[in-house]
Steps between C-alpha positions, in 0.01 A plus 500: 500500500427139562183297543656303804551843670137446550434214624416451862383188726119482589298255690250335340229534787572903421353396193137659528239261364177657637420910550484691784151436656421860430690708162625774784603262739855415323807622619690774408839562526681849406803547397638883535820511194649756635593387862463131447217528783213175544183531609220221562144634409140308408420643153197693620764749649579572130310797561710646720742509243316719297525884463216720385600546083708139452332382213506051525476329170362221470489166238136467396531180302303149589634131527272336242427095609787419232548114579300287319554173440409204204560174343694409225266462203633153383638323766332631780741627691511774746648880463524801738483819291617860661388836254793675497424737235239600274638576141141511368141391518550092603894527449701477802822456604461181804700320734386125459605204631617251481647653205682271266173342444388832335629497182407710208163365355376378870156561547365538871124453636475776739259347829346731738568511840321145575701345243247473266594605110360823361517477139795797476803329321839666549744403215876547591638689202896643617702429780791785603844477645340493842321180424131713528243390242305727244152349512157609305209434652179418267173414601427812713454873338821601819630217731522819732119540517525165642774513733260518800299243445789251395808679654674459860687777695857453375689498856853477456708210541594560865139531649419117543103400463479119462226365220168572592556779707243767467681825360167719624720704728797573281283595194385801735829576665768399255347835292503872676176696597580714259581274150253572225726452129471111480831417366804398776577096566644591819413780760663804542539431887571787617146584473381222666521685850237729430130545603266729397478670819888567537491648129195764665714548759820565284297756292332661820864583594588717220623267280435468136486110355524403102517234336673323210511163317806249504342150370762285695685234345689210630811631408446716787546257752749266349856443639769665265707191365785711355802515706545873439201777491593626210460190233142455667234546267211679625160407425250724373156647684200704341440799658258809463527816701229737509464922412367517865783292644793664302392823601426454865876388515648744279325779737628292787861498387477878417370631820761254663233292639575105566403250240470163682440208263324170646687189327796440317315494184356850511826616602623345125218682311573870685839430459514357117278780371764760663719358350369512179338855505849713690350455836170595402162297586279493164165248486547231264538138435749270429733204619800534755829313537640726715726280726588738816769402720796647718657764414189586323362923546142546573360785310087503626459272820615622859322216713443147428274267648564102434511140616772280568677375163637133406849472534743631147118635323525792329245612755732464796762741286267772380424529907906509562518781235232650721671531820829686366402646160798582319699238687556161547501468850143465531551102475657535868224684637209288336665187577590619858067589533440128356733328782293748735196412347584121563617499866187695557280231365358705190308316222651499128381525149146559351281451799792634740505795691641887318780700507539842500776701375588924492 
């Protein structure tokens, strides 16, 4: 297939830039693949989605405050740095601009959140084909140790906050009620909708809830630049899946019970370690690079719960594969539930409103 085939036209002011007021109070729109059908919920009438035995799965992992920012060493000058990846203690992969002043050898001051230098040098020591730079921090026993002290919520690019704005409210609500394995540099957002009270209330009807870890990347969210899906290059995501998880779904799958997966990116770890075990859940750790899209089989999730996805992301096509597994007319379908979605006034993207597909 190819990447134009999904691309679609949105708004900007559909663009969300703040949260609901309340986690619950997002919309919710469902789409039913087998008749095509719509319906226009609030996501606290999740629930009533639910049946007693569905076990929801959930992506325990936590945004850490991954933008920091410095000054060049020498001259002075100022950088924006992004953890991408940790390869070990104070070696990370980082998004940093402006980037052609980061050569190899550059050392950076890294300042606290007032500007004011800390002492921690990072020293830029690769750069890769995607232009990201290897830096090693010194002058700290783990720059992560420090990240909330020095570190800023790393929004993405399309949620707008002018200098100076406080960040209080996104560093609570750009991160789920549940996230407790520090690790992610952008939210799982499907999660987001949550509150403690509608996961009691979820349990209380019979339903079992699990949790796994998907450290999120920003290869999820990035815009496939190849013209076809199949020369894309998918990026890769540490995952670990637990004995208490794995088994919950196993049983679930064997007693024909529904497996509903919150996010994209636990749908990738359920599905990848399927994949790699014969259709069989075992607990375990690893990386994925599973890219899933149309006319792609699901072999563990029946139910998926999401957010609205950027036009031509590998996000927007794992959802298409969704809504006609095994064909490729799921496009149509997803694309005709975005134009929906649109007339009707919905909000897009991380702090947007959900989806829900079965």
């Amino acid at each position: 297939m190819r990447t134009a085939d999904f691309h679609y036209d949105l708004p900007p002011e559909l663009i969300a830039q703040h949260p609901a007021s309340q986690r619950d109070e997002s919309r919710l729109l469902i789409l039913r693949r087998a008749s095509g059908q719509i319906v226009h919920r609030r996501f606290r009438d999740f629930l009533e989605q639910l049946q007693p035995g569905d076990v929801l799965v959930l992506n325990n992992s936590r945004v850490i405050p991954a933008r920091l920012s410095g000054v060049n060493a020498r001259t002075g000058g100022r950088f924006e740095m992004l953890l991408l990846e940790e390869n070990a203690v104070n070696d990370w992969w980082v998004m940093l601009r402006p980037g052609k002043r980061a050569r190899e050898g550059a050392r950076i001051s890294v300042a606290d959140r007032s500007g004011q230098t800390t002492g921690i040098i990072a020293t830029v020591i690769a750069t890769n084909a995607e232009g990201h730079r290897r830096l090693s921090f010194s002058g700290t026993p783990e720059i992560k140790r420090d990240l909330d002290a020095l570190g800023e919520v790393p929004l993405p690019p399309y949620i707008l906050r002018r200098p100076g704005d406080k960040l209080d409210n996104d560093k609570e609500r750009y991160q789920t009620v549940f996230a407790t394995e520090a690790g992610s540099v952008a939210a799982p957002t499907a999660g987001l909708h949550f509150t403690p009270e509608l996961l009691a209330s979820i349990r209380a009807r019979g339903v079992e809830v699990h949790y796994l870890t998907l450290h999120v990347g920003l290869g999820t969210f990035a815009p496939v630049k190849t013209a076809t899906l199949a020369a894309h290059p998918m990026h890769a995501e540490r995952f670990v899946l637990s004995d208490t998880t794995a088994r919950a779904v196993n049983a679930a799958r064997h007693e024909s019970r529904r497996v509903i997966a919150a996010g994209t990116t636990t749908v990738r770890v359920l599905e990848s370690v399927a994949t790699a075990q014969q259709g069989r859940l075992v607990a375990g750790s690893g990386q994925t690079r599973l890219f899933i899209h149309p006319p792609y089989r699901f072999q563990v999730v029946d139910v998926l719960l999401t957010n609205f996805h950027l036009p031509c992301s590998t996000l927007l096509m794992l959802v298409s594969a969704f809504a006609a597994p095994g064909n490729t007319n799921g496009r149509d379908l997803v694309l005709r539930a975005y134009a929906e979605a649109i007339r009707e006034r919905y909000r897009f993207f991380s702090y947007g409103d959900a989806m829900l597909i079965g």
